[in-house]
C-alpha positions in Angstrom: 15.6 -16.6 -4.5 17.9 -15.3 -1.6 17.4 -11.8 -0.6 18.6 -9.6 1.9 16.7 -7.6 4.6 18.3 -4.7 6.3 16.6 -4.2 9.9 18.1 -1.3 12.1 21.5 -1.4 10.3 21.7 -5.3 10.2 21.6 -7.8 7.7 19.4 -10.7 7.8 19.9 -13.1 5.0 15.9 -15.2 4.2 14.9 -16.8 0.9 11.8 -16.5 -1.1 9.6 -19.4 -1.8 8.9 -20.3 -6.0 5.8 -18.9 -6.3 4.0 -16.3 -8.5 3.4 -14.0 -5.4 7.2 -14.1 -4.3 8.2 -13.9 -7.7 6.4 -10.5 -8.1 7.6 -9.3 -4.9 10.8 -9.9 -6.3 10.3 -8.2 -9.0 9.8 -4.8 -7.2 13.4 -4.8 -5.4 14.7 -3.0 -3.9 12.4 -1.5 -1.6 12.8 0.5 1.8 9.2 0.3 3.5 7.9 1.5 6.5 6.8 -0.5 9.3 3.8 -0.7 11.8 3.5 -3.3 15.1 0.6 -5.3 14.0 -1.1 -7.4 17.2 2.5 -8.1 19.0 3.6 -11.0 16.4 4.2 -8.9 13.4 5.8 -5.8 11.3 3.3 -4.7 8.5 4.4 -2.6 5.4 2.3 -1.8 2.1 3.5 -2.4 -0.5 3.6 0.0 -4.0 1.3 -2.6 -6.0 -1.0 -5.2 -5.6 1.5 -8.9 -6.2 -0.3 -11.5 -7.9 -2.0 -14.4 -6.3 -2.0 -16.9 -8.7 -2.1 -20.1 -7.3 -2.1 -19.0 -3.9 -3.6 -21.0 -0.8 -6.3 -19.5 0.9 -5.0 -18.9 3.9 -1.6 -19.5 5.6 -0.8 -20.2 9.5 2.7 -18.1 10.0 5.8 -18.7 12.4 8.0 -16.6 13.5 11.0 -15.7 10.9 7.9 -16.0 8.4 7.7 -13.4 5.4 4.2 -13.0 3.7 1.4 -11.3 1.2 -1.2 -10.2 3.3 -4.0 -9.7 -0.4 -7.0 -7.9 1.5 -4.5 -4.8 2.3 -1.6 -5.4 -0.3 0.9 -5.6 2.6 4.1 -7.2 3.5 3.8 -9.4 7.0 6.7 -10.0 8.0 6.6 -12.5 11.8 8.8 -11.7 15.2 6.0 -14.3 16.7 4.1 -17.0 15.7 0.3 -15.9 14.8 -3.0 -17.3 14.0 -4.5 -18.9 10.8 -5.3 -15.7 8.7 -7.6 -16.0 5.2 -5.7 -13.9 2.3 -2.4 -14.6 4.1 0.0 -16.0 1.4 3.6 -17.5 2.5 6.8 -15.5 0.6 9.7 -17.2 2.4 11.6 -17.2 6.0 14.6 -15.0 7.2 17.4 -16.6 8.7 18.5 -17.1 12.1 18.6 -14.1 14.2 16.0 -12.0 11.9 13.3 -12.1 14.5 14.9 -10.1 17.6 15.9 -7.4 15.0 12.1 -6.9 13.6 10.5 -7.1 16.7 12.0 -3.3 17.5 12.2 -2.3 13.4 10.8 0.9 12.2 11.7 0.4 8.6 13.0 -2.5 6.1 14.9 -2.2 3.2 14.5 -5.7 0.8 16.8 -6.1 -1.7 18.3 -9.4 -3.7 21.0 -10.7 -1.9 24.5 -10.4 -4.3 
């Protein structure tokens, strides 16, 4: 599924992976979260409810551009850096080109499907 992230007034296309957890996500657009620096590699938000993680891995190993499910806190992580293995980490899709620069100094995100 294509969505569209809006990060300090611009548009950043990224696409959603096929699975249960991105297909809940999905679900709950649009949303306009707040966000919070998370160890200099990340934007956290939380999210209204818990998504599913049904058929999940266990852990995932994100790269920058990376959107995921972060289970243990019910949060959206979304990646201006590459970070470390986490357990309960869950992979939702990638942002496009140029989506990176624009989190890395984002305060909120709005997340809607893309027309």
């Amino acid at each position: 599924m294509n969505i569209r992230l809006t990060l300090n007034g611009h548009r950043i296309d990224a696409t959603l992976n096929d699975s249960a957890t991105a297909r809940d996500l999905a679900a709950q657009l649009p949303l306009t979260l707040s966000l919070r620096d998370f160890h200099q590699a990340e934007k956290i938000a939380d999210l209204p409810r818990k998504l599913s993680t049904s058929g999940a891995p266990e852990g995932a190993d994100p790269k920058a551009g990376d959107l995921a499910y972060y289970a243990p806190w019910n949060q959206l992580a979304t990646y201006y850096r590459d970070a470390p293995y986490a357990a309960g980490l869950i992979p939702l899709g990638h942002m496009a080109d140029g989506g990176t620069e624009q989190l890395a100094t984002a305060d909120e995100i709005t997340v809607e499907a893309a027309p």
